[in-house]
C-alpha positions in Angstrom: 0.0 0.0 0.0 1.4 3.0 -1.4 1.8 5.8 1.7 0.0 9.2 1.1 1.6 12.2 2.5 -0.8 14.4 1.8 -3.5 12.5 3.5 -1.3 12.5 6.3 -0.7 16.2 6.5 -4.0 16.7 6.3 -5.0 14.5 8.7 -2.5 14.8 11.6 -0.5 17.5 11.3 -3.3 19.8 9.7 -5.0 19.9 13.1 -2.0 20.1 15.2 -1.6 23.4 13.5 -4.7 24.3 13.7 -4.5 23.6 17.7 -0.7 25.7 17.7 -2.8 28.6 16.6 -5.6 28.6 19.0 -3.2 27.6 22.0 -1.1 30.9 20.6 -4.5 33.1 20.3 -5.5 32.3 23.8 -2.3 32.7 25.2 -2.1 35.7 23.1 -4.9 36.5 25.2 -4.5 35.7 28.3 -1.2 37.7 28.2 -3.1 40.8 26.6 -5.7 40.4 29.6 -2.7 39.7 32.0 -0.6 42.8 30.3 -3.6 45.0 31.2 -3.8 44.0 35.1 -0.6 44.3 35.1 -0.8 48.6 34.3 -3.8 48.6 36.6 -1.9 47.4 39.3 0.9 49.4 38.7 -1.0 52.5 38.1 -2.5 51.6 41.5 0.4 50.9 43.1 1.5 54.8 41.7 -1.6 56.1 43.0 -1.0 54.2 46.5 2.7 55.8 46.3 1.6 59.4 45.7 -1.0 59.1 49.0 1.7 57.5 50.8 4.0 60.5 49.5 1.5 63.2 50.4 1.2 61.7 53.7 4.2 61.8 54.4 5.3 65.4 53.8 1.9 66.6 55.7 3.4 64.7 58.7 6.7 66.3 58.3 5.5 69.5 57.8 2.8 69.1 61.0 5.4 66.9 63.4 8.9 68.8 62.2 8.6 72.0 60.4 5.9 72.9 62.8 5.9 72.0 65.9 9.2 70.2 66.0 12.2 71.5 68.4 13.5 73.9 65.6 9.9 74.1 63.7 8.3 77.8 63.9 6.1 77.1 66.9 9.4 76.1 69.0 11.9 79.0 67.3 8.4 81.5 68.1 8.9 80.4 71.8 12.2 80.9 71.8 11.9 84.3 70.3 9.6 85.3 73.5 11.8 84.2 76.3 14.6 86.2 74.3 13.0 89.3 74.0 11.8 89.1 77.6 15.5 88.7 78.1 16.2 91.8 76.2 14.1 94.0 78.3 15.0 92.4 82.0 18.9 93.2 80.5 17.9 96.8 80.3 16.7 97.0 83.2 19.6 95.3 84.9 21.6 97.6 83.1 20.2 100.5 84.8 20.4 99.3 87.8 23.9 98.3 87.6 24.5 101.7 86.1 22.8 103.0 89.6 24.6 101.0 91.5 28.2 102.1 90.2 29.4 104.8 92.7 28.8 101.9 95.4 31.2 99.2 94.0 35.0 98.7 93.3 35.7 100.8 90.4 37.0 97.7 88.3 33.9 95.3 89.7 31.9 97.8 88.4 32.9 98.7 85.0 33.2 94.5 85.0 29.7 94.0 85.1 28.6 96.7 83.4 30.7 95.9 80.5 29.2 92.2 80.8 25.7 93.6 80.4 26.5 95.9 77.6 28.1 92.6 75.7 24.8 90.1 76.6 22.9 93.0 75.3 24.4 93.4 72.2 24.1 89.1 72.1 20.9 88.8 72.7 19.9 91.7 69.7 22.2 89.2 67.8 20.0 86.5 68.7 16.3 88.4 68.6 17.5 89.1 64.7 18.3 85.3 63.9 15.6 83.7 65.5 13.1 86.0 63.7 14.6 85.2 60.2 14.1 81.5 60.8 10.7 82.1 61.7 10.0 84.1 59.0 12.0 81.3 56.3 10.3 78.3 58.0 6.7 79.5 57.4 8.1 80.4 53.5 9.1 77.2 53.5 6.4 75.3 55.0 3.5 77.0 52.9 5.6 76.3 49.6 5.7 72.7 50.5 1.9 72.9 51.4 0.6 74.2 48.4 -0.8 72.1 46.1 0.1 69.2 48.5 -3.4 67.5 48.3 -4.2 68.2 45.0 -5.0 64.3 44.2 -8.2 63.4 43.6 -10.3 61.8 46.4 -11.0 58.9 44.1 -8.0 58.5 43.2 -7.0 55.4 44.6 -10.8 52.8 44.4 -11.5 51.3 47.5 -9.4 54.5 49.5 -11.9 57.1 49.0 -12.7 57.6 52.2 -9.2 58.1 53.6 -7.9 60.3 51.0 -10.3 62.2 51.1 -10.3 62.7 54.7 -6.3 63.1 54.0 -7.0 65.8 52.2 -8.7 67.8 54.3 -6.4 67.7 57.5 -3.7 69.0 54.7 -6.7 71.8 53.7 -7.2 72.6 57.2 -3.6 72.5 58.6 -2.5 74.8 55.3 -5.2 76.8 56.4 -4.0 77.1 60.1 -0.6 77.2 59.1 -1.5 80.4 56.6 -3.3 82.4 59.3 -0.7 81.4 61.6 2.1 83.1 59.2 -0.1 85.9 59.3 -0.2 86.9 63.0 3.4 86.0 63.2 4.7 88.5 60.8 2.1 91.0 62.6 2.9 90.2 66.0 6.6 89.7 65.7 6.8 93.4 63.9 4.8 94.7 66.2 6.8 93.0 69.5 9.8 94.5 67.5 8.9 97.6 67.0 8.1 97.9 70.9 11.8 96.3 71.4 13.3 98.9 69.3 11.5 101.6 70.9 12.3 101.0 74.2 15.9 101.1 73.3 15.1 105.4 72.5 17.4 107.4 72.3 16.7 109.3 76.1 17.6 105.6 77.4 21.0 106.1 75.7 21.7 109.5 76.6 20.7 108.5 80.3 23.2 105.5 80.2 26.2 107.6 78.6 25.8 110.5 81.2 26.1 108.0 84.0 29.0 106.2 82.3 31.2 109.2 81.8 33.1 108.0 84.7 34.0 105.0 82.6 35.1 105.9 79.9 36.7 102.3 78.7 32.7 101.4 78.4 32.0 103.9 76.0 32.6 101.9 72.8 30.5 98.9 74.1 27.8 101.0 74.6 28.3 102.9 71.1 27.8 99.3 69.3 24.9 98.1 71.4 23.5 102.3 70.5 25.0 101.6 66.7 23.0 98.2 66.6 20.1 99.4 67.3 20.0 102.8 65.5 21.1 100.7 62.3 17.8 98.5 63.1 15.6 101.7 62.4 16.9 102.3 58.8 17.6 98.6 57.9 14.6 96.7 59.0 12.1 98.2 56.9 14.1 98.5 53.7 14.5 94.6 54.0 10.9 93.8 55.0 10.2 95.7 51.5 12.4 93.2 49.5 11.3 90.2 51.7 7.9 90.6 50.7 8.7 91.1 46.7 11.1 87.5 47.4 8.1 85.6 48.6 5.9 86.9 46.0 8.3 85.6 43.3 8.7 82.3 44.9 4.6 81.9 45.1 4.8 82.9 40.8 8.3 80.8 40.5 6.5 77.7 42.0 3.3 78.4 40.2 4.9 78.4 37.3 3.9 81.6 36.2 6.7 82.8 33.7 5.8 86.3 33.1 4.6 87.5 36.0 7.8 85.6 37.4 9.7 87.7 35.2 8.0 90.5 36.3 8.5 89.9 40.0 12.2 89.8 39.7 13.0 92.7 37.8 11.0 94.5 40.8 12.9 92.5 43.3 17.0 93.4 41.7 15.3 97.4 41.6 14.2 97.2 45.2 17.5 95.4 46.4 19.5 98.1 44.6 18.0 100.6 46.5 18.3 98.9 49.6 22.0 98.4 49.3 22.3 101.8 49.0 20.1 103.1 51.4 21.8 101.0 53.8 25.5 102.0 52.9 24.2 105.4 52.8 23.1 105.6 56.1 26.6 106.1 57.8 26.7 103.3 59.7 29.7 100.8 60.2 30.7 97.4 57.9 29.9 94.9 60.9 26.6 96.8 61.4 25.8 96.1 57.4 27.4 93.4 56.3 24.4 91.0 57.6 21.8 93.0 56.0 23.7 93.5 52.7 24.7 90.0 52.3 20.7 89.0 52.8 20.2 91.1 50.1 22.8 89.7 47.8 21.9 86.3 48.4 17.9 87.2 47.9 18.6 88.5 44.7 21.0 85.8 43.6 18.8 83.0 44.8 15.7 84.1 43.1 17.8 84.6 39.7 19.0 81.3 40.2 15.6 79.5 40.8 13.7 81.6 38.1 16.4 79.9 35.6 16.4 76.6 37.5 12.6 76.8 36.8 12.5 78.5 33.2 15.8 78.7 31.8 14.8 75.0 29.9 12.1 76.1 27.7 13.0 77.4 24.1 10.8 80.0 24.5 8.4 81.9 26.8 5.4 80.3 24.9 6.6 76.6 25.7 6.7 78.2 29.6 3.2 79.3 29.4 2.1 75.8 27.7 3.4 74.4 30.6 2.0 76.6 33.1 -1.4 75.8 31.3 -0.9 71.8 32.1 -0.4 72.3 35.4 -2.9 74.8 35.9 -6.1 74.3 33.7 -6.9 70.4 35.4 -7.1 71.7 38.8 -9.0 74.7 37.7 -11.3 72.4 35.7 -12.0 69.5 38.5 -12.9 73.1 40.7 -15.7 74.2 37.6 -17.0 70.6 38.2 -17.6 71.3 41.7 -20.7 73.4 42.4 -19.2 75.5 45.5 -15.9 76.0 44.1 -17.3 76.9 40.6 -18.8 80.4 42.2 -15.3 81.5 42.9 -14.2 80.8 39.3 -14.3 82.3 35.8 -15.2 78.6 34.0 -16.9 80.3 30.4 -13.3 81.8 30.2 -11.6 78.7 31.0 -13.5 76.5 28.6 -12.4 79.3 26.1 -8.6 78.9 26.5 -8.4 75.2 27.4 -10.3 74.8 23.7 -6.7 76.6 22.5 -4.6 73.7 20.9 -1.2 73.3 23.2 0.9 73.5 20.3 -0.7 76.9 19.4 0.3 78.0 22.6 3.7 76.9 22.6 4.6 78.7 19.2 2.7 81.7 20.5 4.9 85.5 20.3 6.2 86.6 23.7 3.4 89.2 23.7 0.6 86.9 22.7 2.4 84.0 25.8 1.8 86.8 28.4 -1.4 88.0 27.3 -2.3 84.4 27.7 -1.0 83.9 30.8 -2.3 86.7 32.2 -6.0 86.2 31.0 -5.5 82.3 32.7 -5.0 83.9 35.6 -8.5 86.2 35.6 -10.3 82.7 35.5 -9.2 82.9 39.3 -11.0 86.3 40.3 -8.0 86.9 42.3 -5.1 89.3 42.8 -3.5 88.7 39.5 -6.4 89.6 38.1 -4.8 90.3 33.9 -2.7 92.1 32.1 -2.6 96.1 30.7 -4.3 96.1 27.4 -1.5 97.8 26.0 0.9 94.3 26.3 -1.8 92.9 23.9 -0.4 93.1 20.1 
């Protein structure tokens, strides 16, 4: 019997192919099905990391930043009991000062001169505690903003707990904000009554009964020098401090323009500043703090606007990108009916609607105008541009 080979292909190895290709369709399949749970999971598993990440710097921020040992609540303390210590020195100065005439002549001037010295310390000390205060709320209301910006659902099955996440961050940003507030209000205002109470009839007081000692003079010139330099200093720096922590808010907002804006404002104010303060007369280890803060304000915020900006090819690719990172938050607020009262959402449906490429070849006029306009959709203080920047 002759042996067919084509009846044999057909018959046996036919169907073996046939049963190759649906055991390579299902598995095909199964790994198509398998490859899919496998990016759920993982974007899960992202979505888990990010609420485990936003925990996580809430907690710092509440448990370090905060009320840690050398968070703001602790340096705020600290501030108190030294500027308590500042006015019981003056007082112990005076009395000491009284008390003169009725001591050794070297005992005397010895403990006088030892006053005079902790005074000029503790100023030293009132100065550097109330920068850090002032730098760790900065700080700690960068970090906070836009810390719980995830979505509430966006982890299923976690709802519940992020959202309630969420609003401990709202309410401790909230707390934290209003808390910066009286801080800078009620440290100015416990400064200004430290400064004052070191007038100048205390001084002249304190010289006439010193003219017996005339190797205290020059201790008591610094300590009079220190704080006569405070008058003229202070409030030329709070001036640039506040322009610095309005460039950081549009640095971190990624606001280009009105970045750009903020800075040149900021190198103008410093420059007067600096010469305010080396007009004033006073001496290079009065100064040198104050000009050095200056320097390293301006340079800092140069550096961080570049850090920030100095990527993009041009300023319409930085305004794209400001309009990613702004429009989704500003949309998920137009979906929600509270939030939506506070908001401009006609405009922003107008200029999400702008293709992104569009945006990024826009002119530099054009890019502001846009950016500007974005920011109307808020109602708030950067409420748009001049017309005139419109071509």
């Amino acid at each position: 019997m002759k042996y067919d080979t084509n009846r044999f292909r057909i018959a046996v190895i036919a169907p073996m192919l046939l049963a190759s290709a649906a055991l390579a369709d299902s598995i095909d399949d199964q790994n198509a099905a398998l490859n899919e749970k496998q990016v759920e999971l993982a974007q899960r598993l992202g979505r888990l990391d990010a609420v485990g990440a936003m925990h996580g710097r809430y907690v710092l921020l509440r448990d370090a930043s905060f009320a840690g040992r050398e968070g703001v609540r602790g340096l705020a303390e600290k501030w108190h009991v030294e500027a308590d210590g500042w006015v019981k020195g003056w007082h112990e100065l005076l009395e000491l000062v009284r008390r003169a005439p009725d001591l050794p002549a070297l005992e005397a001037q010895s403990k006088v001169k030892d006053r005079l010295l902790a005074q000029q310390a503790s100023w030293a000390e009132l100065k550097r505690l109330r920068s850090r205060i002032r730098m760790g709320y900065g700080a700690m209301l960068v970090h906070l903003d836009g810390l719980g910006a995830l979505r509430s659902d966006a982890v299923p099955g976690y709802e519940s707990q992020v959202a309630a996440l969420k609003e401990n961050i709202r309410s401790f940003e909230t707390s934290m904000r209003n808390s910066a507030s009286y801080y800078e209000s009620s440290l100015q205002s416990e400064w200004d009554t430290l400064v004052d109470a070191t007038d100048e009839a205390l001084i002249t007081k304190l010289k006439q009964q010193l003219v017996r000692y005339p190797e205290l003079r020059q201790a008591l010139a610094r300590l009079e020098e220190m704080v006569r330099a405070e008058r003229v200093v202070e409030p030329l720096l709070q001036g640039v401090r506040q322009q610095y922590d309005a460039l950081g808010a549009h640095i971190d907002g990624r606001r280009v323009f009105h970045a750009e804006d903020a800075l040149a404002a900021l190198e103008a104010s410093a420059e007067v500043a600096t010469n305010g303060i080396r007009g004033g007369g006073f001496d290079a280890e009065t100064t040198t703090p104050a000009l050095q803060t200056l320097k390293n304000w301006t340079s800092a915020s140069q550096r961080r606007f570049r850090q920030t900006f100095g990527f993009f090819p041009n300023r319409g690719a930085a305004v794209q990108d400001y309009v990613l990172y702004e429009a989704p938050e500003l949309a998920r607020k137009c979906r929600d009916a509270a939030l939506r009262k506070e908001l401009n959402c006609d405009l922003l449906r107008t200029l999400v609607a702008v293709p992104s490429a569009k945006i990024a070849a826009m002119s530099n006029a054009d890019a502001r105008y846009f950016e500007f306009t974005l920011e109307r959709v808020k109602g708030g203080p950067l409420a748009g541009a001049p017309a005139s920047e419109r071509n």
